[in-house]
VODRENBA-743676 format. One line per 3 residues: number of its first residue (from 1); for each residue x, y, z negated of C-alpha. Coordinates in pm, 1 decimal. Layout:
BEGIN
NUM = X:Y:Z | ... $
This chain:
BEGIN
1 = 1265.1:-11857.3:-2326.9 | 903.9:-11778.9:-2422.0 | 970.0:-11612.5:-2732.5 $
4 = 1282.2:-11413.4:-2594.3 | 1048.0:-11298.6:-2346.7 | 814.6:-11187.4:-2606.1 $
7 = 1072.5:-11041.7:-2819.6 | 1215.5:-10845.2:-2529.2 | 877.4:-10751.6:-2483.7 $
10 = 807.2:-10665.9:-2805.7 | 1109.7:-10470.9:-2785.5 | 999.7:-10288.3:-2505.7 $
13 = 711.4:-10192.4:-2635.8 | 841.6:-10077.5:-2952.6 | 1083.6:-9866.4:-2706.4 $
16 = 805.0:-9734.6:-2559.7 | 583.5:-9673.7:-2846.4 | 877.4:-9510.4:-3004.2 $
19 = 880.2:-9283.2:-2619.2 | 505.9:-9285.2:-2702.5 | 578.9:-9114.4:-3024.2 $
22 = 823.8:-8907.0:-2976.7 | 619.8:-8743.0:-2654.4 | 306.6:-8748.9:-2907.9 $
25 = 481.6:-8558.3:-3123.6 | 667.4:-8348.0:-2849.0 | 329.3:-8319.7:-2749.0 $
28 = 157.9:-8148.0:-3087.4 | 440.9:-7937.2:-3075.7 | 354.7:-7789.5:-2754.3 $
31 = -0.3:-7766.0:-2783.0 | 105.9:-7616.4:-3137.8 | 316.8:-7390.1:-2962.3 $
34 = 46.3:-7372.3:-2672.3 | -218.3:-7221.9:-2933.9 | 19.4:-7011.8:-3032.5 $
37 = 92.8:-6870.6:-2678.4 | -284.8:-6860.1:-2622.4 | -307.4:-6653.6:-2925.7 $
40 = -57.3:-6420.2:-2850.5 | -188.1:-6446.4:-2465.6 | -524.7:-6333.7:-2607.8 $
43 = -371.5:-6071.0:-2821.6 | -172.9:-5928.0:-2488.6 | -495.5:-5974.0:-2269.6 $
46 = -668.1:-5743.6:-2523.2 | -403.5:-5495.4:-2483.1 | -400.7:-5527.5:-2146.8 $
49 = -780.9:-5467.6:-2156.3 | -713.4:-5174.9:-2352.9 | -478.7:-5056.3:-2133.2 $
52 = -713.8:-5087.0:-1829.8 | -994.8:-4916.5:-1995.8 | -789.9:-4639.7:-2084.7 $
55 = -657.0:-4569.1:-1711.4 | -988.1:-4668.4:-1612.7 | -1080.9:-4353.9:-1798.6 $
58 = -822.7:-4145.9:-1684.8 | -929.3:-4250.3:-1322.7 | -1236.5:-4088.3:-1416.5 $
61 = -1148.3:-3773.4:-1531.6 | -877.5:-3773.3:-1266.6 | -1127.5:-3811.3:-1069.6 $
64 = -1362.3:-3557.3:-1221.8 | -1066.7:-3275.2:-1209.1 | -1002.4:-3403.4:-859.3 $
67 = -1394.6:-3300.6:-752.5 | -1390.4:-2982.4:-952.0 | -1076.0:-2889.5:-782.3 $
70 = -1198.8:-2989.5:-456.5 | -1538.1:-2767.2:-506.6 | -1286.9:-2526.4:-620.6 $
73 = -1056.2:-2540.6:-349.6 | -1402.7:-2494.1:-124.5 | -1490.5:-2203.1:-279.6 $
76 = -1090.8:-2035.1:-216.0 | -1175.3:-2156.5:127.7 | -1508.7:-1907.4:193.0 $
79 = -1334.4:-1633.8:-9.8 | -1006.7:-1679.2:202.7 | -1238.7:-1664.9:573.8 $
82 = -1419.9:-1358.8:399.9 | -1091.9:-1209.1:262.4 | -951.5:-1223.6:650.7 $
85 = -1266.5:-1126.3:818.5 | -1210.2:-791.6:584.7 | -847.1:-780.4:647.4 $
88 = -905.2:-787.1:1068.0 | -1191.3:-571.6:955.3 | -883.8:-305.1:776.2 $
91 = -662.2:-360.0:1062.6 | -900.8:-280.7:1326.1 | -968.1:61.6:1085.5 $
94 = -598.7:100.7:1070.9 | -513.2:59.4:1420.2 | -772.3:338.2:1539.4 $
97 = -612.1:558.0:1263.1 | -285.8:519.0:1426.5 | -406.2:619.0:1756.0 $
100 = -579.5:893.3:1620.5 | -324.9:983.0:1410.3 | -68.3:965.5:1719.6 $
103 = -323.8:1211.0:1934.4 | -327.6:1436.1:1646.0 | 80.7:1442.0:1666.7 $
106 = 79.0:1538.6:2053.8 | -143.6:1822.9:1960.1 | 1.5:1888.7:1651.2 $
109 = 378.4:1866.1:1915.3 | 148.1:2086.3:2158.8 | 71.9:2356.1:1877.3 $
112 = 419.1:2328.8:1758.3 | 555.2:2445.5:2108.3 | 321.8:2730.7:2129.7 $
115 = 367.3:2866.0:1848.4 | 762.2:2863.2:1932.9 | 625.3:3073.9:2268.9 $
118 = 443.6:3317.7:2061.5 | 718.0:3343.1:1790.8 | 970.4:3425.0:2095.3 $
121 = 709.5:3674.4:2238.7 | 655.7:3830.1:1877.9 | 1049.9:3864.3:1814.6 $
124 = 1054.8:4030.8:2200.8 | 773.7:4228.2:2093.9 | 875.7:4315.5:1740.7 $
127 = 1281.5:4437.7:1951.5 | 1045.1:4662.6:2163.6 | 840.9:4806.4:1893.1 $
130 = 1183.9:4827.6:1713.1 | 1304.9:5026.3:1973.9 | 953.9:5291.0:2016.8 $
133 = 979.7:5349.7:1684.5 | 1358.0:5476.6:1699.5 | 1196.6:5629.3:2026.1 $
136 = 913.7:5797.5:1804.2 | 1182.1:5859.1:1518.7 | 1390.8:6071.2:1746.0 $
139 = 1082.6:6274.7:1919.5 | 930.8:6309.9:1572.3 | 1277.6:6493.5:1473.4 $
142 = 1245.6:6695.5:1802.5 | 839.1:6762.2:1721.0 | 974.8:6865.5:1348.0 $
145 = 1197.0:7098.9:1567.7 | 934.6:7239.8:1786.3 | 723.8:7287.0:1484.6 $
148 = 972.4:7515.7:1289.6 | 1072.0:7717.2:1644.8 | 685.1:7771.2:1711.2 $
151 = 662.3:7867.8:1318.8 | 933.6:8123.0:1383.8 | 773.0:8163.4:1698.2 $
154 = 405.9:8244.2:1528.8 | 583.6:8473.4:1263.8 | 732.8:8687.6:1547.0 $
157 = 451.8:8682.8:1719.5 | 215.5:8777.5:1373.2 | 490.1:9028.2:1292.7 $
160 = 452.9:9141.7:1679.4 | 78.8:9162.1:1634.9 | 134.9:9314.0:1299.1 $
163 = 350.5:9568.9:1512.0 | 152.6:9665.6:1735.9 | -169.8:9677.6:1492.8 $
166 = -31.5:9956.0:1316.3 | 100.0:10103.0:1676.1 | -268.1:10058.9:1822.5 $
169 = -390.4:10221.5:1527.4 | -181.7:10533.4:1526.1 | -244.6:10548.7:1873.6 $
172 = -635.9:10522.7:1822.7 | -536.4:10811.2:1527.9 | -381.4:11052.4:1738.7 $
175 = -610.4:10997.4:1983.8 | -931.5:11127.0:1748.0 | -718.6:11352.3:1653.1 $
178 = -688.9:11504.5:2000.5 | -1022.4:11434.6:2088.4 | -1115.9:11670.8:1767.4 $
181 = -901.7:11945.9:1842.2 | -1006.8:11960.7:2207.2 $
């Protein structure tokens, strides 16, 4: 019984040397395979760190931009508060113009409506100076008439004169001549 013991021990232990063997060489083959994964894990790590580095350095200039837009942005800001400081500034301007403009309209409405009055007094006018000078038309044609009676008038009266010139004298003749004789 001593020696089957020993050969089903023996047995056993070639089993498990054989177990032994087999997971050895299970075992290079995964540490073979393990190196290989490390290698390619290193590989991948420095791509990886390449990768990070390069958004690393794209944070950054995102960054950068993100400052320069900011101081940017800052400046807009000022320029906006001045641009609406001058833009109440114009609307202030433009609302006074609009109430002056609006006064000068009333007067302007004001104007408007007198000079209507005067036109209406200058038409009623101009009707009545229409109607003198039909007035002075018609005593102008009864002056012209006047004139040429009194002309006819004067050369009667000349011719009269005239008359009694050569009358007076032959009276003032005759009367020498008596005044000779006697």
């Amino acid at each position: 019984m001593a020696s089957d013991d020993l050969e089903q021990r023996i047995r056993d232990i070639e089993r498990k040397m054989a177990r032994l063997r087999t997971l050895i060489d299970v075992g290079a083959a995964d540490s073979s395979a393990a190196r290989l994964l490390a290698a390619g894990a290193d590989g991948e790590v420095s791509d990886v760190r390449a990768q990070l580095r390069a958004h690393t350095a794209v944070l950054n200039a995102l960054r950068q931009t993100q400052v320069e837009q900011g101081g940017t942005l800052a400046s807009h800001g000022e320029v906006l508060v001045w641009h609406s400081e001058v833009l109440a500034s114009h609307t202030r301007t433009l609302d006074q113009h609009t109430r002056t403009l609006d006064q000068h309209t009333r007067t302007l409405d004001q104007h408007t409506r007198t000079l209507d009055q005067h036109t209406r007094t200058l038409d009623e006018h101009g009707r009545k100076l229409d109607t003198q000078s039909e007035i002075l038309a018609l005593h102008s044609e009864i002056l012209d008439s006047h004139t040429e009676s009194l002309q006819v008038l004067d050369e009667r009266t000349a011719a009269g004169f005239a008359t009694m010139d050569v009358g007076m004298r032959q009276i003032v003749g005759l009367l020498e001549d008596l005044g000779r004789r006697g």
